[in-house]
N, C-alpha and C positions, 0 to 999 in steps of 0.2 A: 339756605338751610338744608342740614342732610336732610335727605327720604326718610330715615328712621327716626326723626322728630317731628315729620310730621303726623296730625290725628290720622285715624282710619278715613275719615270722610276726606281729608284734604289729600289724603293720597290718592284715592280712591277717582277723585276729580280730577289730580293731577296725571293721571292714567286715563282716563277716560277722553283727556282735550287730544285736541291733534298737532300735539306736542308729541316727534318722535320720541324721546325721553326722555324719561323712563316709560320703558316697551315691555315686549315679554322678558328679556334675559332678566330686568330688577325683577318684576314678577317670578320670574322662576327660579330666583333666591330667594325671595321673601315666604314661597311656599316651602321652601327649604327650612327656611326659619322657623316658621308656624311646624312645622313637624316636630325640630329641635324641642322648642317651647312646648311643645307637647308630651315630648317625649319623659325631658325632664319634670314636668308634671305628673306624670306615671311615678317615677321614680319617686316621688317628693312624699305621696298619698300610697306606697308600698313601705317604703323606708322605717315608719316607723310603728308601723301596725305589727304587735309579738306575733302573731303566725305567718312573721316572714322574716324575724331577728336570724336566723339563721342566714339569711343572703342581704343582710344589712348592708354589709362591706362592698359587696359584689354591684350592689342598687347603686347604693352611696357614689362608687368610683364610677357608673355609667350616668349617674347627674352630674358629675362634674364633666364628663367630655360632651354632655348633651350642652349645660351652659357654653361653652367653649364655643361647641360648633356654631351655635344659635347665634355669636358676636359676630362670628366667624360669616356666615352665609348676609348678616346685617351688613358686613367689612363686603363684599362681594357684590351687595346690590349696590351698593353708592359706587365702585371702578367698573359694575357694568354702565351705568349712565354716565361717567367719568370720560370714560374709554366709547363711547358714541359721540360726547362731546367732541373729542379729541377730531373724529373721522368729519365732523359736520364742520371743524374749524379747515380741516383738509379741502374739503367741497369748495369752501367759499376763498381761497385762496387764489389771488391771479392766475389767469394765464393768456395774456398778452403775448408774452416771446415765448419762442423754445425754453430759453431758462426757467422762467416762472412755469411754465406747462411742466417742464422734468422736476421742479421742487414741489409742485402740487403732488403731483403723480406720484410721488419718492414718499410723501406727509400722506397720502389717503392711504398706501397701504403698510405703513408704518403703524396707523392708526388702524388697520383692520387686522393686524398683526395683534395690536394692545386687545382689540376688542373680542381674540380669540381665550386670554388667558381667564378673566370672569368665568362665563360656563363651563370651563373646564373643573374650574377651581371649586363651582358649585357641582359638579358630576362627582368629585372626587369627597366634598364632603357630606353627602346627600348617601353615598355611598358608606362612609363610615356614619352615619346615624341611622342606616339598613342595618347594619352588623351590630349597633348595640342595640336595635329596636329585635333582632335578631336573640341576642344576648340574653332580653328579661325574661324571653321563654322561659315557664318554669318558678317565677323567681316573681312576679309581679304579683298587687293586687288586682283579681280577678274582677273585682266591682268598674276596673278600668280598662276593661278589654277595648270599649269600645273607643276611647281615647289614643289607645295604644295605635289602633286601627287607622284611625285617621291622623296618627303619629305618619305611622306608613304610606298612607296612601299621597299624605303632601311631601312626604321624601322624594317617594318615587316620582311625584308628576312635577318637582323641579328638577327631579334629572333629567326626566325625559325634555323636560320644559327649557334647559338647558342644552340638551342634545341640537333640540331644532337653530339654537343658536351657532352650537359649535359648525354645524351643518352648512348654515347659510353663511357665516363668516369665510370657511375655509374657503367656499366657493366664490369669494371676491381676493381669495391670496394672488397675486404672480407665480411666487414661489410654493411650484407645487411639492415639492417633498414637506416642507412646515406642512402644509395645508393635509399632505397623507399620513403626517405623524401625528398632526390633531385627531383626525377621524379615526384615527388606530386607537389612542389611547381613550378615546369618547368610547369608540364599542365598545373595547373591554369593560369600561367601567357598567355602561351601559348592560349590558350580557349580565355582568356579575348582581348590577344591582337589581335588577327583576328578577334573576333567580330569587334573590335574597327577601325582596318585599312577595313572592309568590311561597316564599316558606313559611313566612310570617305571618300570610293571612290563611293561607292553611294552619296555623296551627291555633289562630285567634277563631277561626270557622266551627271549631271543635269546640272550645270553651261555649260561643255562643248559641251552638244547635240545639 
């Protein structure tokens, strides 16, 4: 059964056992998710209240990329436990001769190669639901600041939550250039998306003082 069908409680257990699988990287899509879902909740309870028809359009178009991303980070928790399977099916592979030891060897970092593209892929969308949570400055209802808040703050803590993956993954690559083009493009995104959720609650700090 995907992660994403099941309850909260079943997952929650299924996280909980000492089953590597699903770990932090599905966690730190799934916070990605709850932000999305959040975010587009904001939008939903702005939209159509008239002391804010004037940025109807502007709301409107940021729930539709909030829906999106929210499938989006859902699509990402189920290939990062996908993509651990893959490396666990690597582990358990012979190695009896040379040959089986070099197809083990060749299959785990194949599969730790797979298991780099998930939190990257949650860093990059975590990132653009910073910039539309960034966006309703201005344009939101205000009775939701605090939702918006913790819109941002589960963004941020699956990118960061995601970081630590991209992190530990590269450091099982061979192939160290892949492994310094992950950690390059993770900071960036990194860098950029904490400026962006440190603007956003600066500017939520204000409304709530």
């Amino acid at each position: 059964m995907p992660l994403s069908d099941l309850t909260v409680e079943d997952f929650s257990r299924v996280l909980a056992s000492d089953a590597p699988a699903p770990g932090g990287g599905s966690a730190a899509a799934l916070e990605g998710a709850l932000g999305a879902s959040l975010l587009a909740m904001v939008c939903r309870l702005t939209g159509d209240k008239p002391q804010h028809c004037q940025n109807r359009e502007q709301v409107l178009a940021i729930l539709e990329q909030a829906e999106e991303l929210r499938l989006a980070f859902l699509k990402e928790m189920e290939r990062d436990t996908q993509a651990f399977d893959q490396v666990r099916a690597a582990f358990a592979m012979p190695k009896r001769t040379e040959e089986e030891k070099t197809r083990r060897s060749e299959a785990i970092q194949t599969g730790m190669s797979l298991c780099l593209e998930p939190p990257l892929a949650v860093m990059e969308l975590a990132l653009r639901g910073l910039n539309l949570s960034v966006d309703l400055a201005g344009r939101f209802n205000e009775n939701t600041a605090s939702d918006l808040g913790v819109a941002m703050l589960s963004l941020r803590a699956g990118m960061e939550g995601a970081w630590l993956n991209v992190r530990i993954n590269a450091g099982s690559l061979r192939d160290r250039a892949a492994a310094r083009t992950a950690l390059e493009q993770g900071q960036r995104c990194l860098q950029q998306g904490v400026s962006l959720a440190e603007e956003g609650q600066h500017a939520l700090d204000q409304i709530l003082a």
